[in-house]
C-alpha positions as CSV (number, residue, x, y, z in Angstrom):
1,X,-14.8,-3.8,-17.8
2,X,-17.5,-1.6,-15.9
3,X,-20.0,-2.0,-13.7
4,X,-22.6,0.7,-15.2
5,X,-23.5,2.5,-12.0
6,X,-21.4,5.8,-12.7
7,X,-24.3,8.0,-12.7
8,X,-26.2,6.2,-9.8
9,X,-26.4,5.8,-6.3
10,X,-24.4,2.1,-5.1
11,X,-27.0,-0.2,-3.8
12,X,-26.0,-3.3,-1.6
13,X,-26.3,-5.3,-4.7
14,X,-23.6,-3.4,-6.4
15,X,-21.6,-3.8,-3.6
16,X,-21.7,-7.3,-3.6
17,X,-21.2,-7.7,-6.9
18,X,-18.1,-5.5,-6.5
19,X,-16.7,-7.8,-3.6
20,X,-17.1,-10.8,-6.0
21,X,-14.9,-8.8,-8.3
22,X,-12.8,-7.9,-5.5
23,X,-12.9,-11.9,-4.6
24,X,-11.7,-13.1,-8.0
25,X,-9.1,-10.4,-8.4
26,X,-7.6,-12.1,-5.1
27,X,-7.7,-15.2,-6.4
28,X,-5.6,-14.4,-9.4
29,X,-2.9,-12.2,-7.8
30,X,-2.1,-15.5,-5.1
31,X,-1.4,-16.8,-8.7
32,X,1.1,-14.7,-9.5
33,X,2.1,-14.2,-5.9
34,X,2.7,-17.7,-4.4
35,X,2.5,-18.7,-0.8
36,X,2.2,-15.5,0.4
37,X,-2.1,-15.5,1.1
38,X,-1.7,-13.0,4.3
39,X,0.8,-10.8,2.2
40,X,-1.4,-10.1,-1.0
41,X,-4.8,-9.3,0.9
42,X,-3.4,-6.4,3.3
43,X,-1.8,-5.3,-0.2
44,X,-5.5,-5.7,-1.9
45,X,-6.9,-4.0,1.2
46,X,-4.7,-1.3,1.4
47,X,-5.1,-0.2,-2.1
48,X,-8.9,-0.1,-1.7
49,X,-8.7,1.8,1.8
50,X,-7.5,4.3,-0.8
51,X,-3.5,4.2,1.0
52,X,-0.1,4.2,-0.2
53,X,1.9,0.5,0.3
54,X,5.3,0.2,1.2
55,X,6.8,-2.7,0.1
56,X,10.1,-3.4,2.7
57,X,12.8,-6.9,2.1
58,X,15.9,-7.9,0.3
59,X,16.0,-7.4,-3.5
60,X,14.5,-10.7,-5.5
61,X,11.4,-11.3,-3.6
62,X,9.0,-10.3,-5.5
63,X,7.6,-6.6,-4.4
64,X,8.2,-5.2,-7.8
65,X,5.9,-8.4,-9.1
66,X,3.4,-7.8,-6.6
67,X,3.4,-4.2,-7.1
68,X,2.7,-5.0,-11.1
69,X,0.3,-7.6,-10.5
70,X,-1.6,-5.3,-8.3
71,X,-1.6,-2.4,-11.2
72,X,-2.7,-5.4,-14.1
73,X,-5.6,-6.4,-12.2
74,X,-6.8,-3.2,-11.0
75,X,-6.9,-1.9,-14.7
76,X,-5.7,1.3,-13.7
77,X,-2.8,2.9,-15.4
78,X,0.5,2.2,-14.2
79,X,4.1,3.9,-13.8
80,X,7.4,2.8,-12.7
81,X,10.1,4.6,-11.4
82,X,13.3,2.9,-10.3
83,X,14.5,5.9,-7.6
84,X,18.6,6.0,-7.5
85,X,20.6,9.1,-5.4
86,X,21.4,11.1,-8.3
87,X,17.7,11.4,-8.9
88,X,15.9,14.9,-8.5
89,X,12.6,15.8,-7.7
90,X,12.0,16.7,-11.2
91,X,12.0,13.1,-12.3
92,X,9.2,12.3,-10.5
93,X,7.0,15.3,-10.7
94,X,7.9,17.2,-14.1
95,X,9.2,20.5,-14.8
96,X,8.4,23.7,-17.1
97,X,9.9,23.8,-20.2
98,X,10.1,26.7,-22.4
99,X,8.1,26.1,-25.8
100,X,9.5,28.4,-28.6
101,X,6.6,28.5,-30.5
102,X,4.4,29.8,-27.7
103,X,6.7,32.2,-26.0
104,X,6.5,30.5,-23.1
105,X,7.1,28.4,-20.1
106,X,5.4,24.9,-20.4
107,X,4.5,22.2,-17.6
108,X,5.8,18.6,-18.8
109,X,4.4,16.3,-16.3
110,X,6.5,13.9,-14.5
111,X,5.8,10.1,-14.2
112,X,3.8,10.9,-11.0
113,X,0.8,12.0,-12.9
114,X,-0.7,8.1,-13.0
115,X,-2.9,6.0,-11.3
116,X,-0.6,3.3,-9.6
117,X,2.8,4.5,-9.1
118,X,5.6,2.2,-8.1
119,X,8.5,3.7,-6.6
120,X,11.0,1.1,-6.7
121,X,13.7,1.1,-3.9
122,X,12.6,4.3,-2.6
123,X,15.1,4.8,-0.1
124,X,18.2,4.5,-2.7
125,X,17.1,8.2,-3.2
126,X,18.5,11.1,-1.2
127,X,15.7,12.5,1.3
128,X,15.2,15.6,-0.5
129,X,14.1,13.7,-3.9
130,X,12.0,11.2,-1.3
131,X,10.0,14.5,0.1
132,X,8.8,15.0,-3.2
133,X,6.7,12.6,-3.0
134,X,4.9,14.3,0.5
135,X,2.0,16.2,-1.0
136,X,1.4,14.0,-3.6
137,X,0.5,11.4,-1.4
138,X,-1.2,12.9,1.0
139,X,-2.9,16.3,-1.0
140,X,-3.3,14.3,-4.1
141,X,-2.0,17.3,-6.4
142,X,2.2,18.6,-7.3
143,X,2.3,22.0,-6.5
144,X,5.4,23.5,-9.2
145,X,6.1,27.0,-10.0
146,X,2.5,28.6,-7.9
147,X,0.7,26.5,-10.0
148,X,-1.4,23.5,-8.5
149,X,-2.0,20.2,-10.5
150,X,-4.4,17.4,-9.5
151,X,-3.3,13.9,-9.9
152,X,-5.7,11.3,-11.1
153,X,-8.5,9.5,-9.1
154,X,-7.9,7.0,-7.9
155,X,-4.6,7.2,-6.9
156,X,-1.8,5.1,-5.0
157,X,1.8,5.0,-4.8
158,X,3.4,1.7,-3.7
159,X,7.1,2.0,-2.7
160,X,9.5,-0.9,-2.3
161,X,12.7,-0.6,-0.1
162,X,15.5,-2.5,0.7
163,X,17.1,-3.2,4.3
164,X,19.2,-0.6,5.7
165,X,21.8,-2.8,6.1
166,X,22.7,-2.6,2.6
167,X,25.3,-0.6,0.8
168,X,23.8,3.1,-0.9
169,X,20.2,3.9,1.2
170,X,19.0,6.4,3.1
171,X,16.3,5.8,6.1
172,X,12.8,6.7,5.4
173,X,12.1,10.0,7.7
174,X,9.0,9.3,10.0
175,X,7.1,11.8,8.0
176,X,7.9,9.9,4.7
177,X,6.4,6.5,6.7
178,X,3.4,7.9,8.1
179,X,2.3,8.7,4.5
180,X,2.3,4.9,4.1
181,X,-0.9,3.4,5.4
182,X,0.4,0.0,5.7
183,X,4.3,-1.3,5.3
184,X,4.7,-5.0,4.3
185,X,7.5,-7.7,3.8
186,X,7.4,-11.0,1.6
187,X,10.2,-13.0,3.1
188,X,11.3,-16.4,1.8
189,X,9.0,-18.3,-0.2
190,X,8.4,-22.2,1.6
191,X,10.4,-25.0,-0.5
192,X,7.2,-25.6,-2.3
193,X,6.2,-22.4,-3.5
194,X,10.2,-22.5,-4.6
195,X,9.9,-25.3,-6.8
196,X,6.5,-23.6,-8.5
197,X,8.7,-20.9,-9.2
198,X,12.0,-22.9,-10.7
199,X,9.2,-25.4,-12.8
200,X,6.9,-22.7,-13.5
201,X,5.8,-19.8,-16.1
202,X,8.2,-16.6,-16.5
203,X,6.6,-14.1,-13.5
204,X,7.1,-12.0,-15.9
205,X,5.2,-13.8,-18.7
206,X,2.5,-14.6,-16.2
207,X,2.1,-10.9,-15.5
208,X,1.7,-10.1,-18.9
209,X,-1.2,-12.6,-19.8
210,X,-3.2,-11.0,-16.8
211,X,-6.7,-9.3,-17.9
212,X,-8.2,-6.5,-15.8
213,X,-10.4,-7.8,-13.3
214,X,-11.4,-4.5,-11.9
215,X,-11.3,-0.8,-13.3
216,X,-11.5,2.7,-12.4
217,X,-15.1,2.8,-12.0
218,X,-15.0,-0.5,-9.9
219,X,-11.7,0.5,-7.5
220,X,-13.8,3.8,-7.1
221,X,-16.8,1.6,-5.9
222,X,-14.9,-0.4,-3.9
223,X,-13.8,3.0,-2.2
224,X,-16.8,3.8,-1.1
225,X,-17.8,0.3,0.0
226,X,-14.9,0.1,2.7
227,X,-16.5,3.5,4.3
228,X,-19.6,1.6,4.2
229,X,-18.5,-1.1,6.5
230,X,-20.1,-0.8,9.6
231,X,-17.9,-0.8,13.1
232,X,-19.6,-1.5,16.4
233,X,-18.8,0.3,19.5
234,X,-17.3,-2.6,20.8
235,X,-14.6,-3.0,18.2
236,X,-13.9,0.7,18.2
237,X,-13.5,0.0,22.2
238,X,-10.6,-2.7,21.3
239,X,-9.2,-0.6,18.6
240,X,-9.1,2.2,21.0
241,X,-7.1,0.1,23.8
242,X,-4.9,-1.1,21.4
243,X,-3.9,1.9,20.6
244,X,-3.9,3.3,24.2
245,X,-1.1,0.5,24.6
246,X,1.3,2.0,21.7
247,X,0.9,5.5,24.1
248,X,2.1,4.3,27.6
249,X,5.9,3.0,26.6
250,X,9.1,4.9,27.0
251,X,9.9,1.9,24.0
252,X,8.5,3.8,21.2
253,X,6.1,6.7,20.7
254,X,2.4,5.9,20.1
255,X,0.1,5.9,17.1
256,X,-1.0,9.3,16.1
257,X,-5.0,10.3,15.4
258,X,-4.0,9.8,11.7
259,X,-2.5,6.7,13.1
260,X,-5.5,5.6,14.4
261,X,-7.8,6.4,11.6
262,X,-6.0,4.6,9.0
263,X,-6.1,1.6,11.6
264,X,-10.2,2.0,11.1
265,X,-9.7,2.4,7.2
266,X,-7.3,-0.6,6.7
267,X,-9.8,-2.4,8.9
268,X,-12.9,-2.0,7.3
269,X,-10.8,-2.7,3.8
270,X,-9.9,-6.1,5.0
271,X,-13.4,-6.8,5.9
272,X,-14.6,-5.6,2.9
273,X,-11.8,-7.5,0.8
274,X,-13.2,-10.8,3.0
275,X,-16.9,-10.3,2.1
276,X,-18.1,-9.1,5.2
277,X,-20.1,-6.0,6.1
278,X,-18.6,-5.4,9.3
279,X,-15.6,-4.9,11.5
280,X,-14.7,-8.2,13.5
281,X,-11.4,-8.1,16.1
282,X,-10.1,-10.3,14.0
283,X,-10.0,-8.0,11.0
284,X,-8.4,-5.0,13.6
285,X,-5.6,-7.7,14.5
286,X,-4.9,-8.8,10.4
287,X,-3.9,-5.1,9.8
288,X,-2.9,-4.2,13.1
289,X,0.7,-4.6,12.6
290,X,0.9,-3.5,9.2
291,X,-0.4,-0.4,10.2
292,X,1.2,0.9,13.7
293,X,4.6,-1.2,13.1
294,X,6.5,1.0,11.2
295,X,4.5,3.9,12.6
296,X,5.9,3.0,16.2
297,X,9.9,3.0,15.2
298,X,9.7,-0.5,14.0
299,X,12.7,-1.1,11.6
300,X,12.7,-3.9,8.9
301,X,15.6,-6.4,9.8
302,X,15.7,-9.0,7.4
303,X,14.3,-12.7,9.0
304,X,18.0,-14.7,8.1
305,X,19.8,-11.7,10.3
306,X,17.9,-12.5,13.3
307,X,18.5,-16.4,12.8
308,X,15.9,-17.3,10.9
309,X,13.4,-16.8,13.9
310,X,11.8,-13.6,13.4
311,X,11.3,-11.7,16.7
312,X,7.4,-10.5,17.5
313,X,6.8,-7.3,16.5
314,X,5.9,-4.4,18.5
315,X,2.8,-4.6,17.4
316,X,2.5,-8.3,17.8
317,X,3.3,-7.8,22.0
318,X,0.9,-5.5,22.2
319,X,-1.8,-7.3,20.7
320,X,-0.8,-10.2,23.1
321,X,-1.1,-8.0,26.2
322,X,-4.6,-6.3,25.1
323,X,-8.0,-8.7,25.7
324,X,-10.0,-8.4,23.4
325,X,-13.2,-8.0,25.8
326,X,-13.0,-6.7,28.9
């Protein structure tokens, strides 16, 4: 699939033909991905804000399946790498080998140099293997030997990781997190969506009878139409107060300026993702907490530990003590 405007300038009809794409793709993935609507569009948007997606909840609920479907539809090419602690940077990024026949050192790329890259249970890793991953994700390029190597456009890495309550993890350093754009948890799927799954097709079955909806070209377009999405003054007031909020508590420490601009960015995604050409509150308050959560100390505990009430999240309290207008 292509959209034929490589060479080209994007006019407003090409971007509305790509959010019709973008639309449709949606529409598939809650497919695959059932009962989990609010889940698969900050996923969708994040990708096309152009940020890495971490993927945080007990094993068996279905990251690795969104993180697949994700890579099918987007038609971009896809790697997996299950992390475990005896894994070295290496793995992940490649090493130089030395060729006999040309006298000399060669550089055997690692399963990094992709499109989509799923790191599966990320923090099973030791933290030296997990900083490997820093200057990919935020230089785009793996720096080995003096030599500097460009990864592919577009590209994402979405990370799954399991509760640090479990047995053989290591925490995610607030570096490592703030690389993330947005951090994410499935939970339990509702009775219903349960029995879809027991009486239903093979997830993994399913997967494999998806067809690209979308492909480099198009994901590269849709890029450029999230910058494109206009934000008034007035949202960018109630973004900034938001914010303000996270940097007045003794609780946790507050968003960053890379903090904040990726709050814009996921933003203007979202809207983008729902058809719209500009930034509403109500698309700053979908991503808020998918943004700043895990960015403001906020550690995944899973919803059965706490009860099965979950507690608001930081970003949730702050939301509810920040008018919109004032």
């Amino acid at each position: 699939m292509t959209t034929g405007i490589a060479s080209a300038t994007p006019t407003e009809a090409d971007y509305l033909t790509n959010q019709r794409q973008v639309a449709q793709l949606l529409t598939q993935l809650n497919q695959v991905v059932l009962d989990k609507p609010r889940v698969v569009k900050l996923a969708l948007s994040c990708v096309l804000a152009g940020g890495h997606l971490l993927l945080q909840d007990l094993p068996g609920m279905g990251k690795t399946t969104l993180a697949q479907g994700l890579a099918q539809l987007l038609g971009l090419t896809f790697n997996r790498v299950q992390f475990t602690n005896d894994m070295l940077p290496a793995d992940i990024l490649g090493m130089n080998i030395y060729d006999q026949a040309k006298l000399g050192f060669e550089f055997r790329k690692g399963p990094i140099f992709t499109q989509l890259l799923l790191a599966d249970e990320i923090n099973r890793s030791s933290p030296k293997t997990q900083s490997a991953l820093l200057e990919a994700m935020e230089e785009r390029q793996v720096s080995q030997d003096g030599q500097t190597y460009r990864l592919p456009k577009p590209f994402f890495v979405i990370a799954t990781q399991n509760p640090m309550q479990q047995a053989g993890v290591y925490p995610l350093p607030e570096s490592q997190l703030d690389r993330f754009l947005m951090c994410l948890s499935l939970g339990y799927p509702s009775p219903a969506a349960e029995r879809a799954l027991l009486q239903g097709q093979d997830r993994r079955e399913l997967l494999a009878s998806l067809d690209a909806v979308l492909d480099t070209e198009a994901v590269l377009l849709a890029q450029q139409g999230v910058q494109q999405v206009y934000v008034a003054d007035v949202v960018l007031d109630y973004l900034q107060r938001l914010v303000a909020k996270t940097r007045i508590s003794q609780e946790y420490h507050g968003l960053s300026p890379r903090g904040v601009l990726s709050l814009q960015r996921a933003a203007q995604a979202y809207a983008y993702v729902s058809g719209h050409q500009e930034v509403s509150p109500e698309d700053i308050q979908a991503v808020f907490a998918a943004v700043a959560d895990h960015r403001l100390g906020q550690r995944f505990i899973p919803t059965h530990a706490v009860s099965g009430q979950a507690a608001l999240s930081i970003a949730q309290r702050i939301m509810a003590e920040v008018s919109v207008i004032i």
